[in-house]
NUTIKOL-70672 format. One record per residue (C-alpha): residue number from 1; z, x, y. Coordinates in nm, 2 decimals. Example, Ala and Ser with C-alpha at 12.3 -4.5 7.8 and 13.67 -1.06 7.14 Angstrom:
<pts>
 num      Z      X      Y
   1   0.78   1.23  -0.45
   2   0.71   1.37  -0.11
</pts>
This chain:
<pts>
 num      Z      X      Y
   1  12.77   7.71  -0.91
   2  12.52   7.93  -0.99
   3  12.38   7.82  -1.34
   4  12.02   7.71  -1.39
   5  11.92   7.32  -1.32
   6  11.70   7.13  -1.54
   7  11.33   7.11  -1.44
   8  11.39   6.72  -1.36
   9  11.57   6.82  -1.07
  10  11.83   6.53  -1.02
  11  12.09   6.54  -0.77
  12  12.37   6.47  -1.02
  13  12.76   6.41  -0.87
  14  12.80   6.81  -0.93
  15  12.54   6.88  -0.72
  16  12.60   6.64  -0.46
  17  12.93   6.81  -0.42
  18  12.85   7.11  -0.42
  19  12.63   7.00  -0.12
  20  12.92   6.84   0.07
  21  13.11   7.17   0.03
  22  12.83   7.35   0.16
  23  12.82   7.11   0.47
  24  13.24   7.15   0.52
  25  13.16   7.53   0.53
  26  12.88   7.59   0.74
  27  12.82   7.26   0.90
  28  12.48   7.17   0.80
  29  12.30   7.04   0.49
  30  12.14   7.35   0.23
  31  11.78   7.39   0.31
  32  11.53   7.43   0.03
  33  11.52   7.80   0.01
  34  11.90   7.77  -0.06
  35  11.88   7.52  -0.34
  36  11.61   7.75  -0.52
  37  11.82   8.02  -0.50
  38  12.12   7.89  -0.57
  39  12.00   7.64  -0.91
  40  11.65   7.89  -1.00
  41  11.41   7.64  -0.98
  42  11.08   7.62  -0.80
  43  10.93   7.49  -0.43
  44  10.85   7.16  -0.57
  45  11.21   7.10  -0.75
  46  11.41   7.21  -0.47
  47  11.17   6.96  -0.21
  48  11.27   6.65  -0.43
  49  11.63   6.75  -0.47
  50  11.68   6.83  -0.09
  51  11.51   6.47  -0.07
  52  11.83   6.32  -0.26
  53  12.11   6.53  -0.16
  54  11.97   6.37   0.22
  55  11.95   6.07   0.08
  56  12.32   6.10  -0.06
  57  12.48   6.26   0.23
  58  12.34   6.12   0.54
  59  12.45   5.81   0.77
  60  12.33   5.67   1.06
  61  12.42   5.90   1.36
  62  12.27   5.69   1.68
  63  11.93   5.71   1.66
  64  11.88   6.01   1.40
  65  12.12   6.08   1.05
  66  12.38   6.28   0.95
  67  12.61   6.36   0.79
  68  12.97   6.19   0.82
  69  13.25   6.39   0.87
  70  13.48   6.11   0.69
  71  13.35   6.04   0.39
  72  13.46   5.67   0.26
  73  13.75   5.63  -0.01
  74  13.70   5.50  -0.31
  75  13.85   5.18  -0.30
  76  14.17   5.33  -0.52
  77  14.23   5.52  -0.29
  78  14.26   5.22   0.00
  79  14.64   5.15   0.08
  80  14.68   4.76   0.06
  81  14.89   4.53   0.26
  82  15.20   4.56   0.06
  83  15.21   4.95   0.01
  84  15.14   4.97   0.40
  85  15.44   4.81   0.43
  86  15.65   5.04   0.16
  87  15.54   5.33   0.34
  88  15.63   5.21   0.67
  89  16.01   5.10   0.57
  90  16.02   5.38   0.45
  91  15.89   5.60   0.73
  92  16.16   5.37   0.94
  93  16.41   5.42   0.76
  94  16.39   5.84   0.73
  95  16.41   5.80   1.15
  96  16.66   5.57   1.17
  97  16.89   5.77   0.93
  98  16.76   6.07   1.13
  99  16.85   6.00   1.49
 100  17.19   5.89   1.36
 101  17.25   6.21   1.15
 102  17.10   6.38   1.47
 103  17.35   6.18   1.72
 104  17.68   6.17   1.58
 105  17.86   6.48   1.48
 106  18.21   6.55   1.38
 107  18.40   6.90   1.49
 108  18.69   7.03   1.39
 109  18.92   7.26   1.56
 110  19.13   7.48   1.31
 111  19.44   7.52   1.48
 112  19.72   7.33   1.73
 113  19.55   7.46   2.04
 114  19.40   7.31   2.32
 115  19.01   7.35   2.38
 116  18.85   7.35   2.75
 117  18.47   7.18   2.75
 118  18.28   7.24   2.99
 119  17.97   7.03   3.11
 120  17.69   7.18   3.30
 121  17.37   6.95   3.38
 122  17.06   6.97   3.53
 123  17.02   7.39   3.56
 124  16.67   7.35   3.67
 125  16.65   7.68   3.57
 126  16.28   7.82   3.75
 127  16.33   7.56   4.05
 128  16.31   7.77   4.43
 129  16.60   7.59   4.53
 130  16.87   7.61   4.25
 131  17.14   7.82   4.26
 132  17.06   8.09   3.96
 133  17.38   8.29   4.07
 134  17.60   8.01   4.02
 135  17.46   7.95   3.68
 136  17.49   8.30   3.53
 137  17.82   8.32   3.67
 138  17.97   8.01   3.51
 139  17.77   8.07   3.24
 140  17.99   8.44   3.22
 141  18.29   8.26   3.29
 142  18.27   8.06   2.99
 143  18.18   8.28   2.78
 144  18.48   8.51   2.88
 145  18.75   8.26   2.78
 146  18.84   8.18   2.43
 147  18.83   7.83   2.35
 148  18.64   7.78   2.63
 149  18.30   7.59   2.49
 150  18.06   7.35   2.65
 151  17.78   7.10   2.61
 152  17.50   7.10   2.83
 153  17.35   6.77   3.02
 154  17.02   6.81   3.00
 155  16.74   6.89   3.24
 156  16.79   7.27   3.15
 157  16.45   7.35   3.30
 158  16.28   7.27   3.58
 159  15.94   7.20   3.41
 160  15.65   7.19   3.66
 161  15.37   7.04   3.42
 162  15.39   6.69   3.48
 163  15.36   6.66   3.85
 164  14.99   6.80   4.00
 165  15.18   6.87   4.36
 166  15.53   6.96   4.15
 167  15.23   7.21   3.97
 168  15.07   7.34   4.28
 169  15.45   7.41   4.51
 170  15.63   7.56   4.19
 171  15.62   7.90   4.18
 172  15.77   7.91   3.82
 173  15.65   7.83   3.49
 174  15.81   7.74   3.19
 175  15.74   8.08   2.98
 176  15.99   8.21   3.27
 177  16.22   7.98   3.26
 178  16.25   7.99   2.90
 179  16.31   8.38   2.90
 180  16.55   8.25   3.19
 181  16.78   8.00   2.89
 182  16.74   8.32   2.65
 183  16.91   8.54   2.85
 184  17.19   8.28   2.93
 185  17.23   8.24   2.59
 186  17.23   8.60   2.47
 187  17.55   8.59   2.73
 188  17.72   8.27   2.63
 189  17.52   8.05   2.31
 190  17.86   8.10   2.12
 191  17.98   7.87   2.34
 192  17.75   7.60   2.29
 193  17.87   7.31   2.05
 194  17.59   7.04   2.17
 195  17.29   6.97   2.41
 196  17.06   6.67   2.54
 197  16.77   6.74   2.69
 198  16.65   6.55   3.03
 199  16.34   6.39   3.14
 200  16.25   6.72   3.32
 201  16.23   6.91   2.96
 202  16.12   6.58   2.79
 203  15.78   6.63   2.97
 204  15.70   6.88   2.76
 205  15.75   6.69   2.45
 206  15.53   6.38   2.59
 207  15.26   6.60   2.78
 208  15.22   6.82   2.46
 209  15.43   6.76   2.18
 210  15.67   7.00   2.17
 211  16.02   6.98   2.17
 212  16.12   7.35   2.35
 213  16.47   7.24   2.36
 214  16.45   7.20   2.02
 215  16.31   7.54   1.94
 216  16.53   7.73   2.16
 217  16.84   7.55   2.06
 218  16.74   7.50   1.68
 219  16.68   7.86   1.64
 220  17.09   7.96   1.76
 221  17.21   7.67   1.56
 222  17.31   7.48   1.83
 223  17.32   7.08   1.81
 224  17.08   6.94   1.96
 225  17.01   6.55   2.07
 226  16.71   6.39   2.24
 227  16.90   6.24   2.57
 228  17.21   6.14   2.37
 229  17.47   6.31   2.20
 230  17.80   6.13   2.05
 231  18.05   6.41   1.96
 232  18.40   6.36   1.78
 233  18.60   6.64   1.85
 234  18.93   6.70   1.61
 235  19.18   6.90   1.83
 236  19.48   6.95   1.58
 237  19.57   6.61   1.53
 238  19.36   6.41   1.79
 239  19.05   6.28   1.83
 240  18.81   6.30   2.11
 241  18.53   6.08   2.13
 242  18.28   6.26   2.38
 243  17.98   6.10   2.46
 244  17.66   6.27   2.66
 245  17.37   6.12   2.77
 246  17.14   6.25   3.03
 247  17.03   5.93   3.21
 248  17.16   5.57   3.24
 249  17.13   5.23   3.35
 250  17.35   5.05   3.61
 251  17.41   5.35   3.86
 252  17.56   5.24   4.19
 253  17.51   5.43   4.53
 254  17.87   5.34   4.63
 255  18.04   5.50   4.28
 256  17.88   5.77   4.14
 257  18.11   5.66   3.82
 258  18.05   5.34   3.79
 259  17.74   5.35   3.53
 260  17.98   5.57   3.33
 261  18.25   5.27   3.28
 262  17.97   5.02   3.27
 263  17.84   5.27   2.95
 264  18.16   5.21   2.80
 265  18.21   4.83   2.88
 266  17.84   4.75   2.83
 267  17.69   5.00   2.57
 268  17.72   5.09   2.19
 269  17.93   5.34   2.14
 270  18.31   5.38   2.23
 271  18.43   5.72   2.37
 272  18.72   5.87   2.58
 273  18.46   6.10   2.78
 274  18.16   5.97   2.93
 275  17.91   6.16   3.07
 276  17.61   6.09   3.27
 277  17.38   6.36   3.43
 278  17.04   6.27   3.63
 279  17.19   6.20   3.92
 280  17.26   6.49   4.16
 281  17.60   6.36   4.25
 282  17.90   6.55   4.09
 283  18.18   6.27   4.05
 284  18.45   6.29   3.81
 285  18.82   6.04   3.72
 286  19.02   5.86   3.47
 287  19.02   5.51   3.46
 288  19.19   5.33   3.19
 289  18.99   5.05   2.92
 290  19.16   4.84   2.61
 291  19.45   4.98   2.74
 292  19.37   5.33   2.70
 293  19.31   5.66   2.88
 294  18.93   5.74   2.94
 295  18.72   5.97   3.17
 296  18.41   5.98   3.36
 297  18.21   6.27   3.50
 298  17.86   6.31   3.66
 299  17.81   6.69   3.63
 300  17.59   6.69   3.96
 301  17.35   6.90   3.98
 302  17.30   7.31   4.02
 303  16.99   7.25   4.23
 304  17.10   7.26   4.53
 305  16.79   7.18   4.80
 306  16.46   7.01   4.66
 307  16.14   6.87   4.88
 308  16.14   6.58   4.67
 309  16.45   6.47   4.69
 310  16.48   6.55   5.07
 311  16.16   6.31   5.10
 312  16.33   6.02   4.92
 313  16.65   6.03   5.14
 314  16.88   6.23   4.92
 315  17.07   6.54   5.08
 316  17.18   6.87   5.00
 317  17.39   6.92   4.65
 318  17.69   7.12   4.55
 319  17.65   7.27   4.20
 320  17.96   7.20   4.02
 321  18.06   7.23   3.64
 322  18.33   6.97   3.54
 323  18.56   7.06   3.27
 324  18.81   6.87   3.02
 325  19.13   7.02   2.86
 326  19.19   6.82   2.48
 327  19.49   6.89   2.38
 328  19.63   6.85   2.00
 329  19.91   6.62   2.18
 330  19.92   6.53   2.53
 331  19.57   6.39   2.57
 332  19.33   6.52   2.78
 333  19.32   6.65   3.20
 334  18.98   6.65   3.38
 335  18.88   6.87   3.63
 336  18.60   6.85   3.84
 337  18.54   7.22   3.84
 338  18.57   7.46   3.57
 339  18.70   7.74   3.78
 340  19.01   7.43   3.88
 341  19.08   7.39   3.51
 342  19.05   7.72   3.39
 343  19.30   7.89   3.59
 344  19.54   7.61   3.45
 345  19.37   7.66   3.11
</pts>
């Protein structure tokens, strides 16, 4: 606005405005040399109509003015009780129809062959003491055999931001062992048909809102489920109901499995696969529920030394990589190693 302003010199709603616009640029009011410039008028003018564009403009800021940053609504403009509450079904519904779109998925299998699925958990990929050979080379393996897919357990990364002394003894960082996952994925992300992610890369989702798994994951088209992931795999004409989840309640120290039948007896989803990872412990059987055949496996752990579990009375792990053969018509076998059930594959 650069037209000519009447000799009264009245901070009309255009004006006032065009003052707040000013303000939202260049964070502070227009002096008078400004308004005289800006509407041609004179000294005295541009005096009284700084006077109300002040007057406008400012609140109480402690014990001086200025200007507020949040300018009140009209009252239009207010939400009321009841549309609160139409936006927030609404917002509740979108997430619940979400998460359930985002657990459950359906794959099918085009032809009467079996599949193998493999299930490696908690890579700790960055951590000093995990075994990055073993990784890339099951990670090769898998990748070399057709058929041969697999969905991960989560904790892919170590993650030292949460933790000040995990911080100050890691000598990763998450850039690196994100360039780490990239390269395993440029070798085998075709075999990928779901992930969860753990608590270790959940801390980058509650420490600054990003989801890296997500990204990463998201950006190869790979499923992807925040700590649970509820597959139904169609092998010919079978079903397999697979489910994934990276931590659990009711873990016993005497049987690495028993949270996994407790999941089924307990929990809210039915499947013929349970998985749990979290737990360093690599355990994996078939036990039989309702009368039918169902597995358990705890993938264990590809970490195999850390100081903090040595402090808190845990020993040394063996990385492992269960497997499961689905077949179109003789069920499924579970091996606790991939190289075991490959060979037979």
């Amino acid at each position: 606005m650069s037209a000519k302003h009447n000799s009264g010199a009245v901070a009309d709603d255009t004006i006032i405005q065009w003052a707040r616009e000013f303000f939202n640029r260049h964070g502070a009011l227009p002096g008078r040399c400004v308004i005289e410039k800006q509407f041609g008028i004179k000294q005295q003018e541009s005096r009284a109509l700084s006077r109300q564009i002040k007057a406008a403009l400012l609140v109480p800021a402690g014990p001086a003015m200025g200007v507020s940053t949040h300018p009140q609504r009209d009252d239009a403009d207010r939400l009321d009780g009841e549309a609160l509450w139409t936006m927030q079904v609404a917002i509740s519904e979108r997430t619940l129809r979400e998460r359930r779109a985002t657990t459950y998925r359906h794959l099918y299998f085009d032809d009467d062959a079996p599949i193998a699925l493999c299930f490696p958990s908690d890579l700790h990929l960055g951590a000093p003491g995990t075994d990055h050979r073993r990784i890339l080379a099951d990670q090769q393996l898998i990748a070399s055999i057709p058929r041969c897919y697999q969905v991960n357990g989560g904790d892919v990364f170590d993650n030292a931001i949460k933790h000040r002394g995990h911080v100050l003894s890691s000598d990763s960082r998450p850039t690196r062992e994100i360039m780490l996952l990239e390269h395993l994925l440029d070798i085998a992300g075709h075999t990928y048909i779901g992930v969860v992610s753990g608590n270790h890369d959940d801390w980058t989702l509650e420490t600054a809102g990003v989801d890296v798994l997500q990204m990463v994951f998201g950006h190869r088209g790979v499923i992807y489920a925040p700590s649970r992931l509820h597959l139904t795999l169609h092998v010919g004409d079978s079903e397999y109901r697979i489910l994934v989840v990276h931590k659990y309640r009711y873990n016993s120290s005497l049987n690495p499995l028993h949270a996994v039948q407790r999941m089924l007896e307990r929990g809210q989803d039915e499947f013929d696969i349970g998985v749990i990872g979290h737990n360093h412990t690599a355990a994996s059987g078939v036990f039989h529920w309702k009368r039918q055949r169902r597995g358990a496996i705890r993938p264990g752990s590809y970490e195999i030394h850390s100081d903090h579990a040595v402090r808190h009375g845990f020993d040394d792990g063996t990385p492992s990589c269960p497997c499961a053969i689905l077949t179109p018509d003789d069920g499924f076998y579970l091996f606790d190693d991939l190289r075991q059930g490959l060979k037979l594959f």
